[in-house]
Backbone as a ProteinNet text record, in pm:
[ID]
protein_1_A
[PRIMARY]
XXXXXXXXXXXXXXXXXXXXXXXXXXXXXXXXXXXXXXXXXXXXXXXXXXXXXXXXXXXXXXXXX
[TERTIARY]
7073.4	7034.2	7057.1	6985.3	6969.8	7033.1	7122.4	7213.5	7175.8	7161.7	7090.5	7185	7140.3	7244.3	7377.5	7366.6	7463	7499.3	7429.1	7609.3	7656.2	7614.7	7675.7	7786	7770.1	7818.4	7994.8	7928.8	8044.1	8110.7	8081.7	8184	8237.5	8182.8	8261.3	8343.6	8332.7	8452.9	8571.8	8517.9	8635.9	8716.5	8669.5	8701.8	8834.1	8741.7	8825	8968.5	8915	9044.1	9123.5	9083.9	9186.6	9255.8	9189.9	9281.3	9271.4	9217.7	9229.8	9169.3	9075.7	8955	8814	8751.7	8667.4	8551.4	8448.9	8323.1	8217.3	8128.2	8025	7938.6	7821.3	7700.8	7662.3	7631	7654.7	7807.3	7891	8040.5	8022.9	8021.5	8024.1	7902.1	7809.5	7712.6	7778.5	7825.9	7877.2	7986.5	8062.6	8170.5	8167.9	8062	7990.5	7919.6	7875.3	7819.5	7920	7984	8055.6	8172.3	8203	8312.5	8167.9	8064.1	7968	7976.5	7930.4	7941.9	8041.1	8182.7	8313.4	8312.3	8272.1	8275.3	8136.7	8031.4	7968.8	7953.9	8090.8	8192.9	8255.3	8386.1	8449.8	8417.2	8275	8259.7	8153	8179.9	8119.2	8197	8151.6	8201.4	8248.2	8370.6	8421.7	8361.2	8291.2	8276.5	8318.2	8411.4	8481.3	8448	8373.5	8368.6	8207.3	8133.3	7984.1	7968.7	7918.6	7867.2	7745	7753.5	7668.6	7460.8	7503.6	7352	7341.7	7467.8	7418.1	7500.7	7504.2	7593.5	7738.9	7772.5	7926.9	8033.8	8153.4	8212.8	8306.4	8393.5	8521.5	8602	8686.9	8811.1	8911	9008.8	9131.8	9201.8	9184.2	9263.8	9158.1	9042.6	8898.9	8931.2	8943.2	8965.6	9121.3	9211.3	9291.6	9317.9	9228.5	9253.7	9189.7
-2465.1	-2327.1	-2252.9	-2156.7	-2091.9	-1948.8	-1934.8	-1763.4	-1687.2	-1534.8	-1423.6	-1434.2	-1339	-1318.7	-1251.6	-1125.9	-1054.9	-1146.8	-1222.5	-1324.3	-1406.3	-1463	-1521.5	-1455.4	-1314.1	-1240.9	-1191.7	-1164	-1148.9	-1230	-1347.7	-1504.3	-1509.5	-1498.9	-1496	-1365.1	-1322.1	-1165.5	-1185.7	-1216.1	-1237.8	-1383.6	-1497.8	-1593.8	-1562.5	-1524.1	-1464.8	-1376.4	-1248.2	-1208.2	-1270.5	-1405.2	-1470.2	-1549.1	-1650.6	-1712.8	-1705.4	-1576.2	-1560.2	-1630.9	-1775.5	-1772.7	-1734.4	-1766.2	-1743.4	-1851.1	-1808.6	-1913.7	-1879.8	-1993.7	-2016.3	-1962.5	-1951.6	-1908.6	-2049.3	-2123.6	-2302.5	-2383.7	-2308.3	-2365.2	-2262	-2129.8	-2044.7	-2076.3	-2095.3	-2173.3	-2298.1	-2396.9	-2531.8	-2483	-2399.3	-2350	-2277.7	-2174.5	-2076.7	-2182.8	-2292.5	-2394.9	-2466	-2511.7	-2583.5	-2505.2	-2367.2	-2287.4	-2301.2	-2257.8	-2193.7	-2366.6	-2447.8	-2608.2	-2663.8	-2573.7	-2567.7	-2503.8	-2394.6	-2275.6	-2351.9	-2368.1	-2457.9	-2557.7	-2647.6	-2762.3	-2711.5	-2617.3	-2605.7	-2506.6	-2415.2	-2336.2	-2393.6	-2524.1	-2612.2	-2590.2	-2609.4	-2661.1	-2813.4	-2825	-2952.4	-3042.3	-3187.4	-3215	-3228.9	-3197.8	-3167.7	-3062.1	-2958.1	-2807.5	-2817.6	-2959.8	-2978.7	-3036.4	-2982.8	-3030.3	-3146.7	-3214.3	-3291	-3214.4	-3109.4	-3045.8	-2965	-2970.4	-2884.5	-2778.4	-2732.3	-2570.9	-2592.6	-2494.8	-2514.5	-2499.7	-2529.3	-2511.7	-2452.5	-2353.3	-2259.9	-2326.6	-2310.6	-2402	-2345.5	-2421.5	-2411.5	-2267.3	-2210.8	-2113.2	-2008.8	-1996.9	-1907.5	-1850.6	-1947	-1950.5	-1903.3	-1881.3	-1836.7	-1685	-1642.6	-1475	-1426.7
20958.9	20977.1	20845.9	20760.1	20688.9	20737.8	20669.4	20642.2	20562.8	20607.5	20492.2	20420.8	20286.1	20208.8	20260.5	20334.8	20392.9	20464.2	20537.9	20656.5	20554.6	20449.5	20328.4	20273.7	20212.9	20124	20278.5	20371.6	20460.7	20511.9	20520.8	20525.6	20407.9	20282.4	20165.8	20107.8	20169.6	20162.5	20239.3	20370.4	20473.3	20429	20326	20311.6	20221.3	20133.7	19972.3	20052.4	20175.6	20201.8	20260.8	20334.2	20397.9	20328.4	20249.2	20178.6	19992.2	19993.5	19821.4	19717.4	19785.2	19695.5	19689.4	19578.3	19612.2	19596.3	19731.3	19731.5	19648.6	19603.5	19584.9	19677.9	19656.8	19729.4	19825.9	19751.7	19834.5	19932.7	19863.4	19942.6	20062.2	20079.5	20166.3	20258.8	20232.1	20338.2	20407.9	20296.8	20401.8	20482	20433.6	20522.2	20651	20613.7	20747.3	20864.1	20817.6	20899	20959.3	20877.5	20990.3	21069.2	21018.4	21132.3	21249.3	21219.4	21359.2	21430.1	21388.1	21424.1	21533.2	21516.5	21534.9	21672.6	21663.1	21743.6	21849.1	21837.6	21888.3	22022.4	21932.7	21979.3	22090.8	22047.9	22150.2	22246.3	22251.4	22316.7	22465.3	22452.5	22544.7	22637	22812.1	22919.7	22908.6	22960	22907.3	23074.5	23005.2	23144.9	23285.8	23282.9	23429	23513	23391	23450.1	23495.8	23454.2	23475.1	23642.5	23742	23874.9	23835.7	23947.8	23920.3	23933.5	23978.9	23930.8	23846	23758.2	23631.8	23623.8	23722.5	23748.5	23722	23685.7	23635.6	23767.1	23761.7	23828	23807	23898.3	23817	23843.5	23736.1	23681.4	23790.6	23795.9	23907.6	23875.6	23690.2	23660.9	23709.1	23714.2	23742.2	23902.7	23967.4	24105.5	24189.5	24097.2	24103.8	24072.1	24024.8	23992.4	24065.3
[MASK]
+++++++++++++++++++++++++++++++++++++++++++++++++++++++++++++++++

């Protein structure tokens, strides 16, 4: 996926303020990719939470509140 300049320039601001370096125009892309990649990953239903038709199911903690 291709990033404008501004989501570039603001991953690499927030980068630089977090840990004080600074990116490249090319490093801040591989980096912005793979946090979203990341985020991606774990923002999956883990299969347990998958019914067998697809629909999710609420988790034991869901069902409890």
């Amino acid at each position: 996926m291709a990033y404008s300049e501004e989501q570039l320039n603001i991953f690499a601001g927030a980068w630089e303020k977090s840990y004080g370096e600074r990116l490249s125009r090319g490093e801040a892309g591989v980096q912005l990719q793979r946090l979203v990649a990341l985020y991606r990953t774990i923002s999956r239903p883990l299969p347990q939470d998958i019914r067998d038709d697809g629909d999710l199911e609420q988790s034991s903690t869901q069902q409890a509140a």
